[in-house]
N, CA, C and O atoms as CSV, one atom per row, in Angstrom:
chain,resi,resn,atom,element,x,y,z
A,1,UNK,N,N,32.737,-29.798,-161.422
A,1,UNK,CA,C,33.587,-30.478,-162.369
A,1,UNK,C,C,33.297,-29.941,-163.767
A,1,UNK,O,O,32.119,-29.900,-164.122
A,2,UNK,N,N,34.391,-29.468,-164.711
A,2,UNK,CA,C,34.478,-29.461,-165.611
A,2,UNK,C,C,35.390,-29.921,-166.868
A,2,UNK,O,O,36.583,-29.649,-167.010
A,3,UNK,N,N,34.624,-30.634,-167.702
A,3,UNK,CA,C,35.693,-31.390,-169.153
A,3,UNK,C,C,35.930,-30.470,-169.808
A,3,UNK,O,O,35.115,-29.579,-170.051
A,4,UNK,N,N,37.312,-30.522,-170.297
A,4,UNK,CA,C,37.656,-29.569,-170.782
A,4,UNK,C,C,38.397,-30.588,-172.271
A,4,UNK,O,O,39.390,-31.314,-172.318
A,5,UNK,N,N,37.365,-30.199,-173.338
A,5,UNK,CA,C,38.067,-31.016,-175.046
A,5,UNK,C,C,38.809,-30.050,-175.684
A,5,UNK,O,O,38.438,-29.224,-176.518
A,6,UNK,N,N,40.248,-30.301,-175.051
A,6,UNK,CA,C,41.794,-29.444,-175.684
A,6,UNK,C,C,41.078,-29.602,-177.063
A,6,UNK,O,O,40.279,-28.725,-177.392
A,7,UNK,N,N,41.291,-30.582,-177.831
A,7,UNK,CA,C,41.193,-30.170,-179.681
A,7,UNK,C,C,39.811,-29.421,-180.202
A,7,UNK,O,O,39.543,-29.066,-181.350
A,8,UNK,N,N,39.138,-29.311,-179.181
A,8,UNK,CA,C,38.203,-28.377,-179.570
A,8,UNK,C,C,38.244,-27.427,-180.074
A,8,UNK,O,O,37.471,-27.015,-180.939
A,9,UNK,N,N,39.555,-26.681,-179.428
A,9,UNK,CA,C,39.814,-24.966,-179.729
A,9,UNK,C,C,40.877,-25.295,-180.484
A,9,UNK,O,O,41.430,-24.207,-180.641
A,10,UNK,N,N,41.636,-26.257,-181.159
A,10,UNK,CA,C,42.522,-26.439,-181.961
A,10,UNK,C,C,42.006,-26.702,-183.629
A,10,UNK,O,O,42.317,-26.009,-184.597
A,11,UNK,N,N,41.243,-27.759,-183.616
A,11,UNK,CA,C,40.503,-28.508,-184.558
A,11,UNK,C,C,39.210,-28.624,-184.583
A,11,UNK,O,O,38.958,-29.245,-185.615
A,12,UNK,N,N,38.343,-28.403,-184.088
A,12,UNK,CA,C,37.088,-28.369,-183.890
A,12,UNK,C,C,37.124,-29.721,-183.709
A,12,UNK,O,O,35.956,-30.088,-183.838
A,13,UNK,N,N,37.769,-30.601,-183.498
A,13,UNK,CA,C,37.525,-32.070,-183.567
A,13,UNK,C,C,36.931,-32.663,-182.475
A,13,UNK,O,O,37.339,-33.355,-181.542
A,14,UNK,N,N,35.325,-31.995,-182.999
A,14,UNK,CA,C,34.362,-32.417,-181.943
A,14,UNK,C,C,34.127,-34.101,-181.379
A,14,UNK,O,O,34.257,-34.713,-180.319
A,15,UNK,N,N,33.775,-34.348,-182.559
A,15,UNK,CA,C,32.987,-35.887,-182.967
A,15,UNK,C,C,34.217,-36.581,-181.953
A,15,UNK,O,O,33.874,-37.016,-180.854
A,16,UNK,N,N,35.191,-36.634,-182.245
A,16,UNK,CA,C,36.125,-37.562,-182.094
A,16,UNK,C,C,36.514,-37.199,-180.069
A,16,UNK,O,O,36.235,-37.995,-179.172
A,17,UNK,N,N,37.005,-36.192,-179.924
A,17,UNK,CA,C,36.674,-36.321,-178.493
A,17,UNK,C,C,35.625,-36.481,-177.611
A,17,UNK,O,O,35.754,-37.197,-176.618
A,18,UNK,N,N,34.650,-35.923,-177.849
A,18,UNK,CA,C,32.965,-36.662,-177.432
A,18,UNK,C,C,32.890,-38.436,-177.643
A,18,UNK,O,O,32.357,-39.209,-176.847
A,19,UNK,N,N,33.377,-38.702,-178.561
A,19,UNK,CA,C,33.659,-40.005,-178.936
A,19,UNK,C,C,34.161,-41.003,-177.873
A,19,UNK,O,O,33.412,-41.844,-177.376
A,20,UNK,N,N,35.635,-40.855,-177.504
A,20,UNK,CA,C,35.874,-41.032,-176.665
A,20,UNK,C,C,35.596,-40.927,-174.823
A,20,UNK,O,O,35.686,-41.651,-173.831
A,21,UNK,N,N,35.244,-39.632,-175.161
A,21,UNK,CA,C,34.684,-39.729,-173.355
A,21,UNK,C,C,33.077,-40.462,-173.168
A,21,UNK,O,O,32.763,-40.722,-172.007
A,22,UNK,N,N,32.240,-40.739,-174.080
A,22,UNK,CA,C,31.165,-41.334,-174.012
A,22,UNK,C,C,31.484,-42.912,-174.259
A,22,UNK,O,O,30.815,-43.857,-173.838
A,23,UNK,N,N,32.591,-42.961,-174.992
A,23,UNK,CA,C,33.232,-44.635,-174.765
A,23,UNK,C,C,33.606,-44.956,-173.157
A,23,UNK,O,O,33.264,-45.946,-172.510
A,24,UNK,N,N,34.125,-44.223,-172.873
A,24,UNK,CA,C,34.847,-44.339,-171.619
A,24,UNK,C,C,33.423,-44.514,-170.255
A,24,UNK,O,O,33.408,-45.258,-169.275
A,25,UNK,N,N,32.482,-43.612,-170.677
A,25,UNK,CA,C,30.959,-43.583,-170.055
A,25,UNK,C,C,30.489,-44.313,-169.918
A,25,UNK,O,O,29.852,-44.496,-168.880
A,26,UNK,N,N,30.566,-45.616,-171.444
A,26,UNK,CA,C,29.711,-46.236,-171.046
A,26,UNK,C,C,30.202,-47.373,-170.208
A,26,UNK,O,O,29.672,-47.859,-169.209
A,27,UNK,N,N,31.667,-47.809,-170.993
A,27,UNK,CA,C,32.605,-48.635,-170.036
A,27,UNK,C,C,32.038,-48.538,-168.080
A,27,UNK,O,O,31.748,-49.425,-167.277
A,28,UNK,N,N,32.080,-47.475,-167.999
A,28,UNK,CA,C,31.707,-47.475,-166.366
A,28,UNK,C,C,30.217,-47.889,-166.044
A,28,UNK,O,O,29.750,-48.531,-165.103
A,29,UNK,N,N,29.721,-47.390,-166.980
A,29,UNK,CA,C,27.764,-47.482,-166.867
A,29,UNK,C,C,27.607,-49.232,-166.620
A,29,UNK,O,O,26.969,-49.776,-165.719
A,30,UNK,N,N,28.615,-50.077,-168.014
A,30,UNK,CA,C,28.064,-51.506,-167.463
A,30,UNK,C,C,28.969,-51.968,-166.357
A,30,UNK,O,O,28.490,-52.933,-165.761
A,31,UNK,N,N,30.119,-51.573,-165.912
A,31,UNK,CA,C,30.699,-51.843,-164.619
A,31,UNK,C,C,29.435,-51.495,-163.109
A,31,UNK,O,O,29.348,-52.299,-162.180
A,32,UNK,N,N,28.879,-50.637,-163.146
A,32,UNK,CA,C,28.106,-50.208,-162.168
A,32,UNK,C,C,26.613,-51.443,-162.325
A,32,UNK,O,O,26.152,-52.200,-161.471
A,33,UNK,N,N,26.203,-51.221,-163.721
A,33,UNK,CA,C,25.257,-51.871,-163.985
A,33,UNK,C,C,25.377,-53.321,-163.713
A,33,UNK,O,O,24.386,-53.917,-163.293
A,34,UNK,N,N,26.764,-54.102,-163.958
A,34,UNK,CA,C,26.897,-55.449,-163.605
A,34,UNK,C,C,27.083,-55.567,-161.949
A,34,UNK,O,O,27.562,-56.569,-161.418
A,35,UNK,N,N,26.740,-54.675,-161.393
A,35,UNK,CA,C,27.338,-54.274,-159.941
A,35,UNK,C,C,28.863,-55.260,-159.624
A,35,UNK,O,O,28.963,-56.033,-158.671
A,36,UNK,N,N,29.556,-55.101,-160.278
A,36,UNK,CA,C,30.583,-55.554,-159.725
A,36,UNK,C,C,30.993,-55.886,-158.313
A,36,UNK,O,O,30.549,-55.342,-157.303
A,37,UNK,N,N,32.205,-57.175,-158.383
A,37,UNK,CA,C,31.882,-57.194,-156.867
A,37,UNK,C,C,32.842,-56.032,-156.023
A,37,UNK,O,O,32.327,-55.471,-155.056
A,38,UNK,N,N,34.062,-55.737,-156.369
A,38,UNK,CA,C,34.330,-54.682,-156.128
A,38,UNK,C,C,34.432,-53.032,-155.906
A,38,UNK,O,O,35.170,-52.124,-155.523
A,39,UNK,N,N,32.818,-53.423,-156.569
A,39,UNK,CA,C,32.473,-51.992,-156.480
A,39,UNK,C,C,31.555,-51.987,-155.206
A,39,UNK,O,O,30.764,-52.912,-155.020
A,40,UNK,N,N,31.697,-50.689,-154.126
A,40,UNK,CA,C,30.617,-50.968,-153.010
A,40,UNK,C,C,29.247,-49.991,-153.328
A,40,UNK,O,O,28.904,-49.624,-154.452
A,41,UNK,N,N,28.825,-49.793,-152.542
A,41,UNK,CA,C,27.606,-49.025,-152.514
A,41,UNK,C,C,28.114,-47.222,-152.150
A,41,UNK,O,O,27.882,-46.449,-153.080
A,42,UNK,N,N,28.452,-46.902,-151.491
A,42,UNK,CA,C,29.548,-45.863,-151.763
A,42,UNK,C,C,30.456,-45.261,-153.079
A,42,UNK,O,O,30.529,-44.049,-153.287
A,43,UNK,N,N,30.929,-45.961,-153.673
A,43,UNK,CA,C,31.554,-46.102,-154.858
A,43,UNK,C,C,30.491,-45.934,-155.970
A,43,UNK,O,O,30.587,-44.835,-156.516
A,44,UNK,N,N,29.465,-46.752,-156.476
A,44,UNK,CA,C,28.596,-46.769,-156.787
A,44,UNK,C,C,27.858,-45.274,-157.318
A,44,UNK,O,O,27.628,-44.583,-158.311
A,45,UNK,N,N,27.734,-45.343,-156.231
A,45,UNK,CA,C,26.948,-43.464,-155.861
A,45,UNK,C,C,28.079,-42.737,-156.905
A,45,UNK,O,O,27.946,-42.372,-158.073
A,46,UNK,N,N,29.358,-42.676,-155.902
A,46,UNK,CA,C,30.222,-41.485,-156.473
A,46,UNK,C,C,30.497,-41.360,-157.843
A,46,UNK,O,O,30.915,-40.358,-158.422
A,47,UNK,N,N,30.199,-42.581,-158.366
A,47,UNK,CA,C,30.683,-42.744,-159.965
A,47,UNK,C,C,29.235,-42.404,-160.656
A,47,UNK,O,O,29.227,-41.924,-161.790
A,48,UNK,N,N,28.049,-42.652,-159.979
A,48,UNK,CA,C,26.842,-42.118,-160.430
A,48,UNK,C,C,26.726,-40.182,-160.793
A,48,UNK,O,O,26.369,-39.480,-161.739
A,49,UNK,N,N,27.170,-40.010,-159.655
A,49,UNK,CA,C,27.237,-38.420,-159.705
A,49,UNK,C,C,28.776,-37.780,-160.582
A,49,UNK,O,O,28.861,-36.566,-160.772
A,50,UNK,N,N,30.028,-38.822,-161.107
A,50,UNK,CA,C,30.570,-38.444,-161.844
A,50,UNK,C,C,29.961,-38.362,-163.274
A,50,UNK,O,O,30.093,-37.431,-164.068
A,51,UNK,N,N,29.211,-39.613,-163.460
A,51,UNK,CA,C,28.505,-39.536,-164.850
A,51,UNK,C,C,27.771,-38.390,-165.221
A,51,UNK,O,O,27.690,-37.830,-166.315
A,52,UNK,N,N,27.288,-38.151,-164.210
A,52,UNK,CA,C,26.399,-37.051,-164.242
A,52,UNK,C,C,26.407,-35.895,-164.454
A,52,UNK,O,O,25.516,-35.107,-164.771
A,53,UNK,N,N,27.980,-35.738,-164.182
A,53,UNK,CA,C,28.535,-34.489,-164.493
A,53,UNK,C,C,28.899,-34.350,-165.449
A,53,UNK,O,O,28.844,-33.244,-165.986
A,54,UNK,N,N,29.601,-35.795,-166.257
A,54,UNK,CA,C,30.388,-35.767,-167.337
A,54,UNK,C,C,29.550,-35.626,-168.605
A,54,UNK,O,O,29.977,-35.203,-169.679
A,55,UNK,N,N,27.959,-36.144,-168.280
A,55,UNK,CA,C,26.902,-35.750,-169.385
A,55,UNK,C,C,26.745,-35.026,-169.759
A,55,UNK,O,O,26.575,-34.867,-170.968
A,56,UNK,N,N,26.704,-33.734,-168.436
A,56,UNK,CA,C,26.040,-32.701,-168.595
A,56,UNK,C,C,26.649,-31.785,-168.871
A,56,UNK,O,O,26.209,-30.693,-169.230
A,57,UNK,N,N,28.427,-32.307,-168.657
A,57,UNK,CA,C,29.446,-31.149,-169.590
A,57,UNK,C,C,29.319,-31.464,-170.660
A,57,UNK,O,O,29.500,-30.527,-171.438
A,58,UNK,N,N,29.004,-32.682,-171.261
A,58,UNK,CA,C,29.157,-32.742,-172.463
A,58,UNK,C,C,28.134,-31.985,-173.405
A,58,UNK,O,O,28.365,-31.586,-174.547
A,59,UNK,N,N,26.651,-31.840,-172.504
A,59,UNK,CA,C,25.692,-31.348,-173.195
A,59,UNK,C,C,26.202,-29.867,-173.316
A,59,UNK,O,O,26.209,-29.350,-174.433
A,60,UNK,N,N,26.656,-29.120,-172.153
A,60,UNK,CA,C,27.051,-27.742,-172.375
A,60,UNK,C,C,28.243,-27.914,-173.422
A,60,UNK,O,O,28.117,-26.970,-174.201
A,61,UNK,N,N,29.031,-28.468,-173.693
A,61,UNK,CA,C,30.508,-28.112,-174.632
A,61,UNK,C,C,29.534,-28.012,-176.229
A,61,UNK,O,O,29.658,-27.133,-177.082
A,62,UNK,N,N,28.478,-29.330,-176.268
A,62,UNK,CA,C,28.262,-29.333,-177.694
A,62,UNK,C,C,26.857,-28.083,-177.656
A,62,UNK,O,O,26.676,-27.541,-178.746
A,63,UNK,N,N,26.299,-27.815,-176.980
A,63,UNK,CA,C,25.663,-26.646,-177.056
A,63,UNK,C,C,26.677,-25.140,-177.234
A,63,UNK,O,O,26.502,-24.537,-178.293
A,64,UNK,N,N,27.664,-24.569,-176.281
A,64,UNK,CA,C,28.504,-23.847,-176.811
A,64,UNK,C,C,28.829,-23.962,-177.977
A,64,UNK,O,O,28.728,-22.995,-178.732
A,65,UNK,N,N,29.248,-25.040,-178.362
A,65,UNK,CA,C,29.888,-25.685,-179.859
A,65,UNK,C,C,28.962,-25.091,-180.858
A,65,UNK,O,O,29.351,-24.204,-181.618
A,66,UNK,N,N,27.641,-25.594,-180.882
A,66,UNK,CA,C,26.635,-25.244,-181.562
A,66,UNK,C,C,26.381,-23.317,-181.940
A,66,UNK,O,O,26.552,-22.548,-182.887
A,67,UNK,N,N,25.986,-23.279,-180.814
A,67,UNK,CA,C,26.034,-21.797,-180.818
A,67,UNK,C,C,27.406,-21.024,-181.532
A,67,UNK,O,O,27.338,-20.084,-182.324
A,68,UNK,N,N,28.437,-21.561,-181.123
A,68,UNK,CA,C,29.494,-20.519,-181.661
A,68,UNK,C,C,29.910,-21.088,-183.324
A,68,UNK,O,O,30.739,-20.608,-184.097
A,69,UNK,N,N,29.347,-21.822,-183.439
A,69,UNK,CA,C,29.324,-22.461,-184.971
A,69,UNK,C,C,28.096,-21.507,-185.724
A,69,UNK,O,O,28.443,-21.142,-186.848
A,70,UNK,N,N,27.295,-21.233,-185.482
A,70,UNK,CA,C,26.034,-20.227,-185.378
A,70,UNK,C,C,26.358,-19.082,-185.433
A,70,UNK,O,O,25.985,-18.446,-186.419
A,71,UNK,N,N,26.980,-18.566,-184.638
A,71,UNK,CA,C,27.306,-17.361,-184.986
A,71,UNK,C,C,28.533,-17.448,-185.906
A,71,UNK,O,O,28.758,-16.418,-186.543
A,72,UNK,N,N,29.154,-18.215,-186.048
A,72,UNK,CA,C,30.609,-18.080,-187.126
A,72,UNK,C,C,29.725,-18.043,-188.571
A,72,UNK,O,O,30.177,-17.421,-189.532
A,73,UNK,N,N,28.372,-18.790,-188.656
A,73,UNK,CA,C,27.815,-19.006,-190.411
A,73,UNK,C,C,27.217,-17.511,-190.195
A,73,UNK,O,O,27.287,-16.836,-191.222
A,74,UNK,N,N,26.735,-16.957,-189.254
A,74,UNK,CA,C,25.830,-15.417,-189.532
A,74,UNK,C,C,27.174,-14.499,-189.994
A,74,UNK,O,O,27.387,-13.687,-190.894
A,75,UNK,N,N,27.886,-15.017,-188.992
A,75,UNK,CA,C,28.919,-13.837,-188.957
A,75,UNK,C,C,29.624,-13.800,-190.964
A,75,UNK,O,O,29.713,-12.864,-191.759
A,76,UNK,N,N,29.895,-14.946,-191.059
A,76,UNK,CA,C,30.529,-15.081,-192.444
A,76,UNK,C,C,29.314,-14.863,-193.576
A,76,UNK,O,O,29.663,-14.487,-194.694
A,77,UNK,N,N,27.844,-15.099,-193.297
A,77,UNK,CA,C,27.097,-14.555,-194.255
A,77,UNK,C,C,26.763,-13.248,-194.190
A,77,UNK,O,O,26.039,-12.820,-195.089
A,78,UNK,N,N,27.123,-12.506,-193.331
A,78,UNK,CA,C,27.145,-10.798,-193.111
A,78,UNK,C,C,28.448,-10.089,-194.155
A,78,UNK,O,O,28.353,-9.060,-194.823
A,79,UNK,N,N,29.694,-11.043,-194.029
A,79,UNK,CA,C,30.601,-10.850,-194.282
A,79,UNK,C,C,30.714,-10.712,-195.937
A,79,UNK,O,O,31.280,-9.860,-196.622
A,80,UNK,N,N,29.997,-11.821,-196.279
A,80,UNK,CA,C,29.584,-12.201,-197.390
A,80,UNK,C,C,28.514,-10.788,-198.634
A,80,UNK,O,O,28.501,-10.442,-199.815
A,81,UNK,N,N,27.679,-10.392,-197.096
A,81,UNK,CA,C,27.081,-9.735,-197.804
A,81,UNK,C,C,27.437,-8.531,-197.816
A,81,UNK,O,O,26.723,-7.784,-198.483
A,82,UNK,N,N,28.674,-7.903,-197.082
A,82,UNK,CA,C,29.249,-6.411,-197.338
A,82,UNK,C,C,29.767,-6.667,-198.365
A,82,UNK,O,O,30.192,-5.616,-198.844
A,83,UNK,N,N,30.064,-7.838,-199.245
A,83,UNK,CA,C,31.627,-8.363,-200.549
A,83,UNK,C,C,30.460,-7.669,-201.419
A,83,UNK,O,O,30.733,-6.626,-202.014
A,84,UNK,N,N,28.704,-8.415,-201.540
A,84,UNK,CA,C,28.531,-8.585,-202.611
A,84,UNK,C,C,28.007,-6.955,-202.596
A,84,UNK,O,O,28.312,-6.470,-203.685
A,85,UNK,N,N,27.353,-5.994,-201.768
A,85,UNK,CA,C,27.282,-4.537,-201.519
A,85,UNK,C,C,28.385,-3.679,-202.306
A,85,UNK,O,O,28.139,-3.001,-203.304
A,86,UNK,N,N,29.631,-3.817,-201.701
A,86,UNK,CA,C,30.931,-3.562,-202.168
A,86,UNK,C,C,31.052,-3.712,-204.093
A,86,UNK,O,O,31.438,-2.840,-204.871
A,87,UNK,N,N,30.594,-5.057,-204.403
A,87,UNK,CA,C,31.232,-5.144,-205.496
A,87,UNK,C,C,29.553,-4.617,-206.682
A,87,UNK,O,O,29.413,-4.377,-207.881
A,88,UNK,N,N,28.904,-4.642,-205.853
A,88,UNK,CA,C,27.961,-3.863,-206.911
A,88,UNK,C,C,27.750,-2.645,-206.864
A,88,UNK,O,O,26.909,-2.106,-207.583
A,89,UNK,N,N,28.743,-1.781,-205.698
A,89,UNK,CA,C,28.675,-0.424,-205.650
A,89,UNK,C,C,29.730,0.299,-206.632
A,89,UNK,O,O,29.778,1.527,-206.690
């Protein structure tokens, strides 16, 4: 399984979709946690191992995130520093 945050590559609008799917996370976390009565032991599980996934995309999206934010400040202070090369040559 993989989440895929459309405004990511639009807006960087990290905060705000992470936002939401960890709202939505926890919503299920106290459904499981109150063991509901409709929830069985089967069910249970499967929504355990969805969380699990959905964490751990989330940890990879904001690590990518991180990193390619990382290289965008090197990249633009390289950029930066051919201007100031340039203009004192």
């Amino acid at each position: 399984m993989k989440l895929v945050f459309n405004e990511i590559n639009k807006n960087f609008e990290l905060g705000i979709e992470i936002t939401c799917v960890l709202g939505q996370v926890s919503t299920l976390m106290l459904a499981l946690a109150n063991k509901h009565e409709s929830i069985d032991d089967n069910e249970r599980l499967n929504a355990t191992y969805l969380l699990s996934g959905i964490l751990l995309d989330i940890a990879s999206t904001l690590d990518d995130y991180s990193l390619k934010d990382t290289k965008a400040t090197k990249e633009q202070k390289n950029d930066n520093q051919e201007i100031r090369k340039t203009i004192r040559a």
